[in-house]
Every structure is written in C-alpha cells, then in structure tokens.
C-alpha positions as CSV (number, residue, x, y, z in Angstrom):
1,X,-5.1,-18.4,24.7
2,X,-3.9,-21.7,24.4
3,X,0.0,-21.9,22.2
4,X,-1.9,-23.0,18.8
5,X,-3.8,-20.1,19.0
6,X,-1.4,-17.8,19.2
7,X,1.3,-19.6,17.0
8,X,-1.7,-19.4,14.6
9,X,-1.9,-15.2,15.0
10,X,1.8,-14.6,14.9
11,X,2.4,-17.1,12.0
12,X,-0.3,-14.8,10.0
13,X,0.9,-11.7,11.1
14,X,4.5,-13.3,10.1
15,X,3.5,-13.5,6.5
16,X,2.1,-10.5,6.3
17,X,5.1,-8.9,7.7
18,X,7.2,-10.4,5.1
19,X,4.6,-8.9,2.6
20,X,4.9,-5.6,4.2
21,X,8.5,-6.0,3.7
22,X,8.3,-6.9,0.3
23,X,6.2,-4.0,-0.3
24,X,8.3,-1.8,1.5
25,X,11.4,-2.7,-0.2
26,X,10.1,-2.1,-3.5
27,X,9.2,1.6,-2.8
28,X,12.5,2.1,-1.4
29,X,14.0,0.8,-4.5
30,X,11.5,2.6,-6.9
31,X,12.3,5.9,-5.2
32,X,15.8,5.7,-5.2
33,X,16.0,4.7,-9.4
34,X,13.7,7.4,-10.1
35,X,12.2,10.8,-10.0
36,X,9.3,9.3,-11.3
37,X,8.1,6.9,-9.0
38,X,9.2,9.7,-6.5
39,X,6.4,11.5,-7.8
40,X,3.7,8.9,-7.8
41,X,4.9,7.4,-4.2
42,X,5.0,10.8,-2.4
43,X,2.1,10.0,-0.5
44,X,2.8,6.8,0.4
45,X,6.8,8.2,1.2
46,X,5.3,11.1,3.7
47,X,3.2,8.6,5.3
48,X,5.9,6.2,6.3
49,X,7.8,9.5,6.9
50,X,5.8,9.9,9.3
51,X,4.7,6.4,11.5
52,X,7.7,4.6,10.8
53,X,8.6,4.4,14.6
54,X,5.5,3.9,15.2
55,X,5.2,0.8,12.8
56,X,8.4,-0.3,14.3
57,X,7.0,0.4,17.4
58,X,4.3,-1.9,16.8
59,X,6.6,-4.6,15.0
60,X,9.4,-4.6,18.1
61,X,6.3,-5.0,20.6
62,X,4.6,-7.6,19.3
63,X,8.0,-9.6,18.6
64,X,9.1,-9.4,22.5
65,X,5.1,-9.9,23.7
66,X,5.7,-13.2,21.1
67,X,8.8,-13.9,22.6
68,X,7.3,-13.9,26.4
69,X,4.5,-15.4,26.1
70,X,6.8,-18.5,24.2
71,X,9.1,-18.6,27.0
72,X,6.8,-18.1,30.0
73,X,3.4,-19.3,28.9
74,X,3.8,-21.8,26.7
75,X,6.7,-23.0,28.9
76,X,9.4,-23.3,25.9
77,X,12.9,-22.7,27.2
78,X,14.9,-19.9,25.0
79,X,17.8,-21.1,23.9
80,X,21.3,-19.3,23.8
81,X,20.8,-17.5,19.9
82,X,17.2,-16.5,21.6
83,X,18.7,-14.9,24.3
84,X,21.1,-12.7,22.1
85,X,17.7,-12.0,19.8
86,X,15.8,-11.1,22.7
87,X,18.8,-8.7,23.6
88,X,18.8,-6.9,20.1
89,X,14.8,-6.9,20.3
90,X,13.3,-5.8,23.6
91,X,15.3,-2.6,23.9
92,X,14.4,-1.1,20.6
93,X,10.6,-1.5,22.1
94,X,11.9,1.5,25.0
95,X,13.9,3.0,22.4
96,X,11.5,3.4,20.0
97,X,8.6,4.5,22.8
98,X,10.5,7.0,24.0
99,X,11.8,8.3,20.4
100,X,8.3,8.6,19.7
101,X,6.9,10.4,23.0
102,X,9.8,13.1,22.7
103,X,10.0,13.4,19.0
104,X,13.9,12.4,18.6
105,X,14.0,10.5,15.9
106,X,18.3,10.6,15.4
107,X,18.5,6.9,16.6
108,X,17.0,5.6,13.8
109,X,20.6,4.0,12.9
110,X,21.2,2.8,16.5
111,X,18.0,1.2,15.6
112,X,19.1,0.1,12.5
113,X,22.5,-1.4,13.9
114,X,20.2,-3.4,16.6
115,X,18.1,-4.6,14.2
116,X,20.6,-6.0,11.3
117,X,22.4,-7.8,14.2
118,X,19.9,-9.7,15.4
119,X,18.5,-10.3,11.6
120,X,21.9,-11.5,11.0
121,X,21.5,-13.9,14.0
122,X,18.0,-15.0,13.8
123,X,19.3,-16.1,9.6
124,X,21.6,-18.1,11.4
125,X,19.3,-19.7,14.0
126,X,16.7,-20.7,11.3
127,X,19.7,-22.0,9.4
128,X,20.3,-23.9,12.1
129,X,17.0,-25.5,12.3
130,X,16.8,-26.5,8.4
131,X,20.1,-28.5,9.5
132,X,22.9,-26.6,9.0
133,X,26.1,-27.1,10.8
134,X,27.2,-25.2,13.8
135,X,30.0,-23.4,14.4
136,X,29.7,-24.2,17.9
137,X,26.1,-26.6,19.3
138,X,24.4,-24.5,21.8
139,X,23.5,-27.3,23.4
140,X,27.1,-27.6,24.5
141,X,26.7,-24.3,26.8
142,X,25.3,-27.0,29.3
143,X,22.5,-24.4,30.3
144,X,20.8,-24.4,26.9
145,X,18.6,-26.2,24.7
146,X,19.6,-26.7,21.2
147,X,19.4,-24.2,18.9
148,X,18.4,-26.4,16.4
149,X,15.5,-27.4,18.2
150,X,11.7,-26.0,16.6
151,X,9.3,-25.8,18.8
152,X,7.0,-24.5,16.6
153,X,6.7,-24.6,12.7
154,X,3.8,-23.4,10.5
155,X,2.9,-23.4,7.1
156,X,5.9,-25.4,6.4
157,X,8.6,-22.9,6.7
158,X,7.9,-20.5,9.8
159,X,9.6,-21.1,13.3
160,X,10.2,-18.7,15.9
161,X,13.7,-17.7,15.0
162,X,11.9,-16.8,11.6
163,X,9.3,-14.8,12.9
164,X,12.0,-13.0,14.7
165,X,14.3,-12.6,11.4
166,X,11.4,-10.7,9.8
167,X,10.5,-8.5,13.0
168,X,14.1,-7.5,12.6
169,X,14.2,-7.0,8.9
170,X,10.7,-4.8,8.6
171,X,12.0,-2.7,11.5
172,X,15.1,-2.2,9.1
173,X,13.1,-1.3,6.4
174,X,11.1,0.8,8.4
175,X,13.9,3.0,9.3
176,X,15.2,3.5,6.2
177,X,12.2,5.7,6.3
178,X,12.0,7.5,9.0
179,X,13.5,11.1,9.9
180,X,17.2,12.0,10.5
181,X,16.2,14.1,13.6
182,X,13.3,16.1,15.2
183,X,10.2,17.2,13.9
C-alpha cells in the first residue's frame, strides 16, 4: 500500500479512536457519579471488563505496525520524541499479549504509567508541530530530524505524533477498566 493509503486508514481509525475515547470516558464518569447509570451500563461495564487488554491489545498493535511501516516503508525518519514514543508503545504490545495468554491482568497500572508518559509526550510533540516553542530543538541532537517537522497531516488537525497521543490515551482509558488481577 502506497503512504496515502495507509495515512488515509490510520487517520480514520484516528478519529474513531478519539470517539471511542469520548465514549469511553463518559461511561467511566457516569459510573463513578451514580448508582444509576451503574445499573443501566452494567453490560456495557462487564464487557470492557472483560476485552479491555484485548482492545488495548489491538490499539498498542496497530500504533507500533503505524509506527514501522512510517519509518521503514514510507522511509520517514523518526525523530528523537518518536523514538521515546515508540519506547512507551511497542512494549505494552508484549505486555499486553502475554497478560492476555496467561490471564495476569495486575499490570494494568504499569500499563497505565507507560501509556500517560508517552500521552504526555506525544501532547508535547504535536504541540511542537502547531509551533510551539521548544525547550530544547531536536534537531540540535545532530542525529535527528526536527520534531516539529509533519510528515503527514489529515483532515486538518491529525499528524503522527497525534495519532500516537490518542493510541496512548484510549489504552489509558481502556485500563481504567480492566481487572486488578486474575480471572
């Protein structure tokens, strides 16, 4: 597939990962103020009870597939925020796999730590890109392009450090359903 193509896929999937965020932060909320909503989201609360790793599975997969086939496909050169994203992102897909295979779901807030780090990150790389200042340029690393540099920008507002800023944030959500340990 040519890099339009897939830009295209992961800019739609982007969006409606920020929906499914959306979504999922409103049942969070509506379970927490009330007993009632507890009641009519009980379904909907077992459910993600139960395939939240696997959603995140999914969600930390398809971020670090994204994330290769940008780098050695499309031939665009990670920069050094990238790299530290890609280091917060590609273990949780191991993690995750292996959480779900031995049904050991306690490092849901290892997960959790991974994943607010590199959301906190990837906020400042798309900062970055919509001209914000620096604390230091990437560029002056010598071995990096510049962070402020977007390779890639659909429906007027989504670039690669975004896509990655809502991988990370739906992952967080995600856990804040999942199980404390076995089951």
């Amino acid at each position: 597939m040519n890099p339009e193509t897939v830009t295209a896929i992961l800019a739609v999937l982007t969006v409606m990962g920020l929906a499914a965020g959306v979504f999922l932060a409103a049942i969070y909320l509506a379970i927490k103020q009330s007993r009632h909503w507890q009641k009519v989201l009980k379904g909907v609360n077992k459910i993600l009870l139960k395939y939240s790793f696997h959603l995140a599975l999914i969600v930390s997969l398809t971020a670090t597939l994204g994330s290769l086939y940008y780098s050695e496909i499309a031939g665009y050169e990670p920069c050094k925020l990238c790299w530290y994203q890609r280091i917060l992102m590609y273990p949780q897909v191991l993690l995750l796999s292996v959480s779900i295979l031995r049904r050991e779901f306690f490092i849901k807030w290892h997960l959790t730590g991974l994943s607010i780090l590199g959301a906190v990150i990837a906020a400042y790389h798309y900062y970055l890109q919509w001209g914000g200042n620096p604390l230091v340029p990437c560029s002056t690393v010598g071995y990096s392009v510049d962070c402020a540099k977007t390779f890639i920008l659909e429906f007027g507002f989504i670039s690669i450090p975004f896509m990655a800023l809502t991988a990370f944030l739906l992952i967080t959500l995600l856990m804040l359903f999942s199980p404390d340990q076995s089951s």
